[in-house]
N, C-alpha and C positions, 0 to 999 in steps of 0.2 A: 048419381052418387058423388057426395065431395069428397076431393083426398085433401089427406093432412097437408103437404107440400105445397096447396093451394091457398087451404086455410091460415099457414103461419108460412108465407113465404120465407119468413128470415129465422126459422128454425133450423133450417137443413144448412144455410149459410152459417148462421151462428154454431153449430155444431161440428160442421168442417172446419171453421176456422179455429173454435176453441182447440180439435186434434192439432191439427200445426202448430199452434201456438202450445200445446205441452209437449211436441217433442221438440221445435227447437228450444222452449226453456229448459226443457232438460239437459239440451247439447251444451249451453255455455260454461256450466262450472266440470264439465268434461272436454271442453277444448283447453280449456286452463289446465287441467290435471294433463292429458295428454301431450298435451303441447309446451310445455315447462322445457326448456333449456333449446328447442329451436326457434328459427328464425318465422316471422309472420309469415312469408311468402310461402314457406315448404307446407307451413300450417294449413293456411288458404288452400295451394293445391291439394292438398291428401283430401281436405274437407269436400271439396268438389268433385275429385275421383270419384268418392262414395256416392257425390248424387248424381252423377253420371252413368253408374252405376245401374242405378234405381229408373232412371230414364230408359235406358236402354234396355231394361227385362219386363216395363211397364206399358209399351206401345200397344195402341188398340190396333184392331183391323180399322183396314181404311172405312168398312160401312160404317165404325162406330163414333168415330172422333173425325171432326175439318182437321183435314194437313195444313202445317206451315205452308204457308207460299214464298215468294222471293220478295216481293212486297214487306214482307215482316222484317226480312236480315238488319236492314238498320237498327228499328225498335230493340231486335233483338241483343245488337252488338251492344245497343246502350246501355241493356238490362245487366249485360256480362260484366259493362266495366263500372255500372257502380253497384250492382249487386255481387258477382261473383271475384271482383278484384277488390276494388275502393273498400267495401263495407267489410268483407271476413279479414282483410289484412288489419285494418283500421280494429277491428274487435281483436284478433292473436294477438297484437300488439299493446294492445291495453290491457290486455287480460293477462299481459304478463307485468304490469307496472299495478295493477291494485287489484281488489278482494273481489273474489265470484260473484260473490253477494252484491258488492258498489256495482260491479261491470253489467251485474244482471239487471238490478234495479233501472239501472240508467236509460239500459232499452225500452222502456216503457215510452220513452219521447219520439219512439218511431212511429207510434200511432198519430200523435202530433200532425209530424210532417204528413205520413203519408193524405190524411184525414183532409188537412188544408190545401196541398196539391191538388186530391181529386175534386176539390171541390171549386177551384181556381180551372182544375182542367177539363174536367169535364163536366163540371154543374150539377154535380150530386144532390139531391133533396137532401137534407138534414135537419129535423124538423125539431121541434121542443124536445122531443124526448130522446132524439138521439143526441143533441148539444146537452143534455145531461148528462147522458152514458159517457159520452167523451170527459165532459170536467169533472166527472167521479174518478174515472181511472185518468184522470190528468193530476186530479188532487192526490191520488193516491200514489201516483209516482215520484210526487212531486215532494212529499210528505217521507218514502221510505231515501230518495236522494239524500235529501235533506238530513236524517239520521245518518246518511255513511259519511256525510260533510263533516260532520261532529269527533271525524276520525284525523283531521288534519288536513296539511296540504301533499304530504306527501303524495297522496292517490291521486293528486288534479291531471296531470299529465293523463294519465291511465283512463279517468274518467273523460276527458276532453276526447282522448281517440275513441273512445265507445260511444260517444256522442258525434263523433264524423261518424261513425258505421250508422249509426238510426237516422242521418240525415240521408247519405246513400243507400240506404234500403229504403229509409220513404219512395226519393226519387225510383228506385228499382218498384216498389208496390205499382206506383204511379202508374209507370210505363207499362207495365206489365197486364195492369187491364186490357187493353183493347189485344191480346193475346189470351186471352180466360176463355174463348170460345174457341182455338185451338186443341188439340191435343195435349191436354198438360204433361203428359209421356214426353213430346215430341220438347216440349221450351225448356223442358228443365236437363233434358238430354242437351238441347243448342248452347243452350246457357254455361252449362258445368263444364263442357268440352271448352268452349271459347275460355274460361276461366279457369281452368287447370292451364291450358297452352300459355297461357299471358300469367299468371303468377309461377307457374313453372320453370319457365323464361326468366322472370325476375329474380327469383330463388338462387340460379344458374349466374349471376351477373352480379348479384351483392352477397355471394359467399354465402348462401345458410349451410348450416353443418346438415349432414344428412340424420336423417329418424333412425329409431329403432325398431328394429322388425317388431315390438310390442307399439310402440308410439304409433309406427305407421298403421296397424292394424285397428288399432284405436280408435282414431281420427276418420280413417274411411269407414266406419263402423259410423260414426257419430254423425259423418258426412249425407251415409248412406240415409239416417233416418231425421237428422235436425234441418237437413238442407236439401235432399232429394226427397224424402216423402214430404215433410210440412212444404215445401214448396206446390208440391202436387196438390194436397188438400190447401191452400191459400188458394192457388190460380182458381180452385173449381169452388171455393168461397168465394172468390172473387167472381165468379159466373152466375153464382146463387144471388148476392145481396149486395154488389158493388165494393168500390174499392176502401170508398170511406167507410166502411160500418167492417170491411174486412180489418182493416187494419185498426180498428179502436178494440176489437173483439181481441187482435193478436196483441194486445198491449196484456194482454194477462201473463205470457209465456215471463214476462220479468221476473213475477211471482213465484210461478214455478219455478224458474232456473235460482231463485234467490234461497228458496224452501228447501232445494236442493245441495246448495251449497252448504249451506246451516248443515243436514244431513250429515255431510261429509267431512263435516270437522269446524268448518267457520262460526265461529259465535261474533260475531259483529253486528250482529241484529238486537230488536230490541222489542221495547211493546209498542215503538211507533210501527213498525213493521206490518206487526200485526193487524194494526189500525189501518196502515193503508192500504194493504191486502183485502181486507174487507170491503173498504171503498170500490178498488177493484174489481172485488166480487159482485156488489151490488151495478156495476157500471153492465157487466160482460149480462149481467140479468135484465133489465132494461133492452139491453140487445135481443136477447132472445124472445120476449116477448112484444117483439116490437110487432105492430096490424097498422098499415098504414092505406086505407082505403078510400076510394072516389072516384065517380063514372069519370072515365079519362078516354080519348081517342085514339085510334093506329091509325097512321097511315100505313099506304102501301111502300112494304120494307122486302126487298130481297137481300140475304144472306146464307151462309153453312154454318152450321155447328151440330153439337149432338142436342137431341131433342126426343120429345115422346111426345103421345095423342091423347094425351088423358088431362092435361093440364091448361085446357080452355083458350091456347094461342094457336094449336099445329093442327089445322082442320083441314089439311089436305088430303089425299087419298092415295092409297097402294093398290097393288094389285101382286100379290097378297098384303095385308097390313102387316108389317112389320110390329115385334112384341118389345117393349121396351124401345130404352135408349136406341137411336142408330144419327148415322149422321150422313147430309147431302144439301146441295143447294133447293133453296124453297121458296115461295111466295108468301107474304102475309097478304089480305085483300084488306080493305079499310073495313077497321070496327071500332064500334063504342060500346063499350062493359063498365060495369063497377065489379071490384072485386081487391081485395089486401092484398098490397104487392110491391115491390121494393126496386133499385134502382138495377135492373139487371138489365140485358138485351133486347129487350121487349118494350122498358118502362124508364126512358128516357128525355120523359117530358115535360114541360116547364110548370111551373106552381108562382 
């Protein structure tokens, strides 16, 4: 019998991804509404609480997910300080100097980076049709930018720090793959704690005025679900279909968060919007459909993560066989298949 997850490896990726990608596009014209009148730093910590939060009531048992190790704390601390400090300070900061909408749009360039990194870092296949998908939703960001441009210089500043944040979350996507085989529970809890401590710290030393018991509730609310959960469905996107296709997939969340704004009162959009939107649409589709097949070889690979038996890589044996997901260190033996399959832990090999 085949399963689907076989048949369209980059469905389950692309699907995970697109969830992260609507609920952080949902959180940015909610950290601007919340966050109005404090400083970035307090901004950033409250937003990280919430996905600390989320880390911490999310942990598997140890059979089901690989632990961090002590090997990882570097990676980790990296991912802290340009994802959970550099990039959410850099976004409350901008997102207090121009429109939901411009700040949203703008993050579409973190597919960009992250896209070109993994491919510089880890040598991602990226084949015709996903150097489409990518310059669909590159056009299409590039296209609704461009409309907020038409609004003056005032927003440059605003928009220039929300363009440090999509370069520091690329580098944060980046780093963060070779941790997608961990416990996503476990990185986003490492993550958010290191980055509450260090923008909390900051907060404390350049005077931000404190929140309001509604602001703060807010914020870790938004924390809880734009940056503790999408971070969780990214990492395990990012285990499904690699980093580069995670992150061209997550250039949608602009759209939402832009759709969103509008919603909310902003009219600064237009009919290019709409036009790029659709581009984007068409890009995140391309993704989903993507079958990239051809007899390709394994060597013999030992590592942990979670895993099952049913999906033509994990042909070891139990005593009893264990049902579903579970997780432990394991042997791959050399094999040669054809079969559609994407750049995940398995399928890291040259073209």
């Amino acid at each position: 019998m085949k399963h689907s997850h076989v048949q369209w490896p980059a469905l389950r990726g692309g699907l995970l991804a697109l969830l992260a990608a609507a609920l952080f596009g949902i959180s940015t014209p909610l950290v601007q509404r919340f966050g109005s009148g404090l400083g970035a730093f307090t901004t950033a910590a409250l937003l990280y609480a919430g996905a600390a939060i989320v880390g911490a009531l999310s942990r598997q048992h140890i059979e089901k997910e690989a632990r961090l190790m002590r090997g990882d704390i570097p990676r980790l601390l990296s991912m802290a300080a340009f994802g959970a400090v550099l990039g959410p300070v850099a976004l409350a900061w901008g997102l207090q100097h121009t429109s939901g909408t411009g700040a949203s749009l703008m993050l579409t360039l973190e597919a960009l980076f992250t896209a070109l990194l993994a491919r510089a870092l880890y040598g991602e296949t990226m084949d015709r049709r996903v150097w489409a998908a990518m310059m669909l939703l590159l056009a299409g960001g590039i296209a609704l930018v461009l409309d907020q441009g038409r609004q003056g210089g005032n927003q440059l500043w605003g928009l220039l720090a929300v363009l440090l944040a999509t370069m520091a979350w690329g580098a944060d996507n980046t780093l963060s793959r070779a941790l997608a085989e961990r416990d996503p529970a476990q990185v986003v809890l490492g993550k958010a704690v290191l980055g509450v401590c260090a923008t909390a710290v900051l907060a404390i030393l350049f005077g931000d005025p404190l929140p309001t018991l509604g602001a703060a509730i807010g914020l870790l609310v938004v924390g809880a679900s734009g940056y503790g959960l999408s971070l969780r469905f990214y990492l395990l996107a990012q285990r499904a279909f690699g980093a580069a296709r995670t992150g061209s997939v997550f250039a949608f969340a602009p759209f939402i968060g832009a759709a969103l704004a509008i919603a909310l009162g902003d009219r600064s959009g237009s009919w290019i919007m709409a036009a790029g939107g659709l581009l984007m649409v068409l890009g995140v589709a391309l993704h989903l459909a993507e079958s990239h097949g051809h007899v390709h070889a394994h060597e013999t690979l030992q590592h942990e993560h979670a895993h099952r038996h049913d999906d033509g890589h994990h042909n070891h044996t139990h005593d009893p066989m264990p049902v579903g997901p579970h997780s432990h260190e394991h042997v791959h033996e050399p094999l040669s298949h054809a079969h559609p399959h994407v750049p995940d832990a398995h399928h890291r090999h040259e073209h």
